[in-house]
MINU-321946 format. One record per residue (C-alpha): residue number from 1; residue in three letters; x, y, z. Coordinates in Angstrom, 3 decimals, always signed. Layout:
REM residues N
<node n="NUM" res="ALA" px="X" py="Y" pz="Z"/>
...
//
This chain:
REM residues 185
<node n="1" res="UNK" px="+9.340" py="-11.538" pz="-7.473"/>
<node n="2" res="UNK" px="+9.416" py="-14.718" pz="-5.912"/>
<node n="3" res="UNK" px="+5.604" py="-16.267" pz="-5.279"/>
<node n="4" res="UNK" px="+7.705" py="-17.052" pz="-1.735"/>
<node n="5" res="UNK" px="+7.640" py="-13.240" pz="-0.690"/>
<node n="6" res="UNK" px="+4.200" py="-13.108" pz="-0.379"/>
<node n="7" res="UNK" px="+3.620" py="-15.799" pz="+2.478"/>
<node n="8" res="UNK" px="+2.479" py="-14.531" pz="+5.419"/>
<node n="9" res="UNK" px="+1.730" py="-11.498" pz="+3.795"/>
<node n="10" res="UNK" px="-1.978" py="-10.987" pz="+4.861"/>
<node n="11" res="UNK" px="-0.979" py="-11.482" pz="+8.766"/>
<node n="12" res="UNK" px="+1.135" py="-8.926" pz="+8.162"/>
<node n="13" res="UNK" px="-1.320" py="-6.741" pz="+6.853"/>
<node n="14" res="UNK" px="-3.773" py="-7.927" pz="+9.630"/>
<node n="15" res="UNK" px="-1.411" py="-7.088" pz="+12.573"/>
<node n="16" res="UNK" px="+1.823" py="-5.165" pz="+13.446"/>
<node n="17" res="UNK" px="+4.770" py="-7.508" pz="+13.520"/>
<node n="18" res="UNK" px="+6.322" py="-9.093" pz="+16.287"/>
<node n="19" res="UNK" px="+9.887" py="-7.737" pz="+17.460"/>
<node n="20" res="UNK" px="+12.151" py="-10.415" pz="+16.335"/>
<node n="21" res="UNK" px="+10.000" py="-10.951" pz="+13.459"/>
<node n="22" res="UNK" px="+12.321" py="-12.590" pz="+10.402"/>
<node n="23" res="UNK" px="+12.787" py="-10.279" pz="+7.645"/>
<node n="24" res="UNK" px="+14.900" py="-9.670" pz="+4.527"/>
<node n="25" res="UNK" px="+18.263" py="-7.392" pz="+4.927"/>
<node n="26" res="UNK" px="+16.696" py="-5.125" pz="+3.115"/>
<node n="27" res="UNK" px="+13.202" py="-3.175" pz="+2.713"/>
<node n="28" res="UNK" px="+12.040" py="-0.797" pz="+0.401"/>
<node n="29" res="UNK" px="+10.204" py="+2.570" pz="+2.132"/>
<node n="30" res="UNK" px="+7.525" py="+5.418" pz="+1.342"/>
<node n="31" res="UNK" px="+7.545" py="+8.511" pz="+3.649"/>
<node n="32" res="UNK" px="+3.807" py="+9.162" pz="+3.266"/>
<node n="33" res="UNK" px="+2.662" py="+12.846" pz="+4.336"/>
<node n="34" res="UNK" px="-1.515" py="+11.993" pz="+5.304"/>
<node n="35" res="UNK" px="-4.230" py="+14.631" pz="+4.953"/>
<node n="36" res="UNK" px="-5.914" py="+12.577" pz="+8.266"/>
<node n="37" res="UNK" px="-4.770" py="+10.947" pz="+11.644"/>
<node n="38" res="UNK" px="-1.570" py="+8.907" pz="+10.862"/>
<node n="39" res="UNK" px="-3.928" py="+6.107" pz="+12.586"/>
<node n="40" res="UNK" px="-6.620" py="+6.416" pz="+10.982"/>
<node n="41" res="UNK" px="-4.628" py="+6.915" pz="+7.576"/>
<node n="42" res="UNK" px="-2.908" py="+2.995" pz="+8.591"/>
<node n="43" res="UNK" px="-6.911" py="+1.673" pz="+9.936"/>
<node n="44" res="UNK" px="-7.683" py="+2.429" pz="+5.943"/>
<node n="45" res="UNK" px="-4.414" py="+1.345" pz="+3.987"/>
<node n="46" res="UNK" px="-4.750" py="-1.757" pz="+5.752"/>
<node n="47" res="UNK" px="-8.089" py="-2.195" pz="+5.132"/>
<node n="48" res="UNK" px="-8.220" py="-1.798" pz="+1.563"/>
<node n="49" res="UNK" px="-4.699" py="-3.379" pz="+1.212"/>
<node n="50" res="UNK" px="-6.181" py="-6.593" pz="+3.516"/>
<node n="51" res="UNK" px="-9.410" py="-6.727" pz="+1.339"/>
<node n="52" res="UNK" px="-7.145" py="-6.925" pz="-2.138"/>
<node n="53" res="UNK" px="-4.550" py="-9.603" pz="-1.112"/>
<node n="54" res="UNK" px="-7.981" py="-11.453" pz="+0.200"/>
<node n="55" res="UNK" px="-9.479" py="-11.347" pz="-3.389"/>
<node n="56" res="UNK" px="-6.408" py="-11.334" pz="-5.038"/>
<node n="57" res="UNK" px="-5.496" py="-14.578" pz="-3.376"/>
<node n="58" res="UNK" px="-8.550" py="-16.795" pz="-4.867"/>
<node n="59" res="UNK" px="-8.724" py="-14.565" pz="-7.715"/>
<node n="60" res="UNK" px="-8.458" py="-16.453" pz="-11.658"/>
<node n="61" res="UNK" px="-5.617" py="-13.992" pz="-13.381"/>
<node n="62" res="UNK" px="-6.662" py="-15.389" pz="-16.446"/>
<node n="63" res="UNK" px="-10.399" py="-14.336" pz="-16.123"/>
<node n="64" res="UNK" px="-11.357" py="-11.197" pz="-17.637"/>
<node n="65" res="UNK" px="-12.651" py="-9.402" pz="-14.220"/>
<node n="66" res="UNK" px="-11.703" py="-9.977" pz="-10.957"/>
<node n="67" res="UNK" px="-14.182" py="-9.714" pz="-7.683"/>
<node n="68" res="UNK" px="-14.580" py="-6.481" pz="-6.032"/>
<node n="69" res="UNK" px="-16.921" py="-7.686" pz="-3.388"/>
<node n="70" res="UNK" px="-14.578" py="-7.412" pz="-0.323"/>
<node n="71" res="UNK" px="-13.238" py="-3.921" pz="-1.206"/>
<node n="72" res="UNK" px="-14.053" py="-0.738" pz="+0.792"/>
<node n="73" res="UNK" px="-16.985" py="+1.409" pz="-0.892"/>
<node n="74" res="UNK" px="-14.971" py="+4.578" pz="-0.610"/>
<node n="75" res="UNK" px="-11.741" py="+3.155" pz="-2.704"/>
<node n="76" res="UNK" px="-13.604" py="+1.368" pz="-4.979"/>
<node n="77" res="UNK" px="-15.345" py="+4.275" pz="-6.102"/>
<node n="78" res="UNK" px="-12.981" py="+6.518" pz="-6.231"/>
<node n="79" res="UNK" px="-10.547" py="+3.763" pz="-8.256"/>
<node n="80" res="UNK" px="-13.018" py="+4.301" pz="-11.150"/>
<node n="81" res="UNK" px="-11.102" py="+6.100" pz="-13.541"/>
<node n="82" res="UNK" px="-12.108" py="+9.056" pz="-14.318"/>
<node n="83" res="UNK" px="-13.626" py="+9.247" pz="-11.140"/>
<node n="84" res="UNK" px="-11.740" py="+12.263" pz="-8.556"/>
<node n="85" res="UNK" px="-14.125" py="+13.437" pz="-6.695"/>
<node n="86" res="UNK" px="-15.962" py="+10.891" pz="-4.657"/>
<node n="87" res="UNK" px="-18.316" py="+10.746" pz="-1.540"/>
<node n="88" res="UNK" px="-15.319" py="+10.014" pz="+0.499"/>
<node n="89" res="UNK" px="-13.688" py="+13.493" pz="+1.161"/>
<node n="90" res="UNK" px="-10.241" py="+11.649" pz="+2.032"/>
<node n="91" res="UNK" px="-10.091" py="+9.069" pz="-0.952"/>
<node n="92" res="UNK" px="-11.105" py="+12.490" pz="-3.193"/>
<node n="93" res="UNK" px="-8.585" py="+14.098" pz="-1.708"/>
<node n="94" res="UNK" px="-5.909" py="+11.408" pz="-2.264"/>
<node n="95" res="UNK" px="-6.708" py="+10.552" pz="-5.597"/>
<node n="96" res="UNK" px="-6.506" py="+14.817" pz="-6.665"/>
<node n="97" res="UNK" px="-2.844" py="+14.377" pz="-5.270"/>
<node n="98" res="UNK" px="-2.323" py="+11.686" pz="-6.646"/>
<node n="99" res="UNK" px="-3.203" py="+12.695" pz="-10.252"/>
<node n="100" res="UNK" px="-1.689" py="+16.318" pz="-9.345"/>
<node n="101" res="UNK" px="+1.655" py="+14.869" pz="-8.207"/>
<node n="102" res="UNK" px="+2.225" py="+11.979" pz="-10.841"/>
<node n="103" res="UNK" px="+0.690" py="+13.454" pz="-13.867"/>
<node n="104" res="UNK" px="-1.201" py="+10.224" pz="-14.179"/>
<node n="105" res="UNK" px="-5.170" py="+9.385" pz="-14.157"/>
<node n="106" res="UNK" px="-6.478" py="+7.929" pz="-11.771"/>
<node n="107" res="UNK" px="-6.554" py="+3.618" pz="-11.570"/>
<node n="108" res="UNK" px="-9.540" py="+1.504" pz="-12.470"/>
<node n="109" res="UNK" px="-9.977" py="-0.647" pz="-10.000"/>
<node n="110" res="UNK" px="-9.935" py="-3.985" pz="-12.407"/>
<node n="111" res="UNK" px="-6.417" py="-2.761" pz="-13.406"/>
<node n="112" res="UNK" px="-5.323" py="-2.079" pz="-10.087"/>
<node n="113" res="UNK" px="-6.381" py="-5.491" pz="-8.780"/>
<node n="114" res="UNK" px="-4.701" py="-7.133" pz="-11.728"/>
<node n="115" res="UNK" px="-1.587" py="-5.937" pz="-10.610"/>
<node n="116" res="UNK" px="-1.766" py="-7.923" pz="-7.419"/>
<node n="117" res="UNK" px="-0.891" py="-11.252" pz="-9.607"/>
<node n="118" res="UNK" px="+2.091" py="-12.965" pz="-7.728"/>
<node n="119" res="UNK" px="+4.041" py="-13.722" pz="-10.582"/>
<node n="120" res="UNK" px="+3.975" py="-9.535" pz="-11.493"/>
<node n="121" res="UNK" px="+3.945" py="-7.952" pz="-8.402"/>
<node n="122" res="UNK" px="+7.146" py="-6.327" pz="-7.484"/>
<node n="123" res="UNK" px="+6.960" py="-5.888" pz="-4.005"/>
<node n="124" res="UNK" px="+5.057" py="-7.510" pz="-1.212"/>
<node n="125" res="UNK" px="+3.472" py="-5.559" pz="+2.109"/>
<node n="126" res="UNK" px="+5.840" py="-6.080" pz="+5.526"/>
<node n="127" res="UNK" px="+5.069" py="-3.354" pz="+7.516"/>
<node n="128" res="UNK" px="+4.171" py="+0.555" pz="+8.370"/>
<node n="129" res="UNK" px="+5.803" py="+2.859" pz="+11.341"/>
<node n="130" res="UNK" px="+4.064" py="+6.374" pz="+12.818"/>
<node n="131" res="UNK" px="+6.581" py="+8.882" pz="+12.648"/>
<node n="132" res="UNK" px="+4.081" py="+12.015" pz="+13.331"/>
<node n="133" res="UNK" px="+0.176" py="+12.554" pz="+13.552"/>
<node n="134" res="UNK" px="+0.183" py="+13.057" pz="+10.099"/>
<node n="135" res="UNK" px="+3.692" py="+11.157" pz="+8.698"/>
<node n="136" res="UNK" px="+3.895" py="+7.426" pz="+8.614"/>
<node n="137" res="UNK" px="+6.928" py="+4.481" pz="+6.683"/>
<node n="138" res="UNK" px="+5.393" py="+2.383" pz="+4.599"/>
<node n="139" res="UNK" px="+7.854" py="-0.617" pz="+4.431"/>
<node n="140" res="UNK" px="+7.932" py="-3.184" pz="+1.252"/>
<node n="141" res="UNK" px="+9.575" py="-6.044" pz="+0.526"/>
<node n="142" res="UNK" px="+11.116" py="-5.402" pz="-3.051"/>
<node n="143" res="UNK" px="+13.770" py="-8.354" pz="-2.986"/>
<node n="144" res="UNK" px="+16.623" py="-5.402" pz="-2.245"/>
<node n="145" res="UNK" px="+15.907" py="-4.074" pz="-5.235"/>
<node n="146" res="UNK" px="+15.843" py="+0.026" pz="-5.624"/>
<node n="147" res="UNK" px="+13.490" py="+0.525" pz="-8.647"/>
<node n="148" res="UNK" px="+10.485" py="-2.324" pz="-9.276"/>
<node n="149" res="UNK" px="+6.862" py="-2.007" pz="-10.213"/>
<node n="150" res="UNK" px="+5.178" py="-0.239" pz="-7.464"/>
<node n="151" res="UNK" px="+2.637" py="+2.340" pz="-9.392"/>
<node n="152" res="UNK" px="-0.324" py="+0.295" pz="-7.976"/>
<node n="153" res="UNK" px="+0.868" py="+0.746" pz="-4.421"/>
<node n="154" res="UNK" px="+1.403" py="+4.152" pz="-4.975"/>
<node n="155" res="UNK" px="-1.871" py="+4.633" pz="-5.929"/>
<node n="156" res="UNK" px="-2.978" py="+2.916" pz="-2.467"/>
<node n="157" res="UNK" px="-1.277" py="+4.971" pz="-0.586"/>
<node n="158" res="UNK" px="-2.589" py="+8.365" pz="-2.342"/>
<node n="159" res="UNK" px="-6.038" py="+6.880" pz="-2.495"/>
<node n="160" res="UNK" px="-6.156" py="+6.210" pz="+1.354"/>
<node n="161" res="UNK" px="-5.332" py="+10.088" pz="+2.049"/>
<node n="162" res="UNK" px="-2.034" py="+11.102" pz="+1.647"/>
<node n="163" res="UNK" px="-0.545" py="+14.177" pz="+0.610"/>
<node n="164" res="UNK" px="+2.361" py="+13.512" pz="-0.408"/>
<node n="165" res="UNK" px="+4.529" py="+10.201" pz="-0.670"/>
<node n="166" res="UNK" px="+7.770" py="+9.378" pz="-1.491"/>
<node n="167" res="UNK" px="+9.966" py="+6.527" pz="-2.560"/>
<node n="168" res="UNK" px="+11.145" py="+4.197" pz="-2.899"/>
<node n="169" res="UNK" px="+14.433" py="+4.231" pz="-1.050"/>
<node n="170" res="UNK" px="+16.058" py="+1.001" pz="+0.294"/>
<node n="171" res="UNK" px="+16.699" py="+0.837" pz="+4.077"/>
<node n="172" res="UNK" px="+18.302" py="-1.803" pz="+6.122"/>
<node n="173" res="UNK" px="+16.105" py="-4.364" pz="+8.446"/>
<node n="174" res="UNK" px="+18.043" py="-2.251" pz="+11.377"/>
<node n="175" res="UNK" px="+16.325" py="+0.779" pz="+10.478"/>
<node n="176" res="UNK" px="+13.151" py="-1.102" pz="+10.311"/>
<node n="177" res="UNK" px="+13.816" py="-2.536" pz="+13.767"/>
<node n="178" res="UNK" px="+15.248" py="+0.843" pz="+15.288"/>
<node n="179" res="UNK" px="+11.898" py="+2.452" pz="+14.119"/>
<node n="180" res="UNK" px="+10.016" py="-0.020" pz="+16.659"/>
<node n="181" res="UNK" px="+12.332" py="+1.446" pz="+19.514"/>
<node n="182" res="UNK" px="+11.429" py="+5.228" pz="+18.960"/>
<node n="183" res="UNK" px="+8.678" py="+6.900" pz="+21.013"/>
<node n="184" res="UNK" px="+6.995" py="+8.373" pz="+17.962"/>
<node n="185" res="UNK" px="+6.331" py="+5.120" pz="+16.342"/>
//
């Protein structure tokens, strides 16, 4: 993906976007089922997902560790590993679905920051819709492509307390602009 993708990334992170906000034709999506408050589920994606780009962005990719002082207690230990059970009932939660539903172990948090190198990254963050109190759209930039690298934000997204999610699946920027319009978002 092109280093390009990623500017203004963080503000978009930070804050929901504007309505005539320039975008790409195409975004990637995630229908994310949450085990909490649809708000609160988007208050701690964006937190954690705010805190990485932060690091990630003066981070040395070719040092052997990366800093892990600006990310969220609760995700960082429950991105341990072998860690699934954790003080934090939702990331717990999250990270058993996570491991139940993709057959995989849970990240270390060194490998999941790793993954937020520009030059491998697949996708880059542009937004997230409500569509219930417990459903939200979790909207990528993947350069319109249908299949990329995205294990690492999967693991976000089941480590901030969801149930279930699914994706990817491409969607037009009309969709995307549509789901501003509706009363449930």
């Amino acid at each position: 993906m092109s280093v390009h993708k990623f500017i203004g990334e963080l503000e978009r992170v930070d804050s929901s976007l504007a309505e005539g906000t320039e975008a790409p034709p195409v975004l990637a999506t995630f229908l994310v089922t949450t085990s909490v408050g649809a708000v609160d589920y988007v208050a701690r994606l964006r937190a954690v997902l705010s805190a990485a780009i932060r690091t990630t962005n003066q981070a040395d990719f070719d040092s052997e560790t990366i800093s892990e002082t600006l990310i969220p207690d609760w995700f960082a230990e429950v991105t341990r590993g072998s860690v699934v059970v954790g003080r934090d009932h939702v990331a717990s939660s999250g990270s058993q679905q996570y491991v139940s539903r993709r057959g995989e172990e849970p990240w270390e948090l060194q490998d999941w920051l790793f993954c937020f190198d520009p030059q491998l990254r697949g996708w880059a963050w542009w937004d997230v819709t409500q569509l219930s109190n417990d459903a939200v759209v979790l909207w990528v930039d993947s350069s319109g492509e249908p299949a990329f690298p995205c294990e690492e934000f999967r693991w976000l997204a089941y480590a901030c307390g969801a149930k279930n999610v699914d994706g990817p699946l491409l969607r037009r920027l009309s969709e995307w602009r549509k789901s501003h319009q509706d009363p449930a978002t």
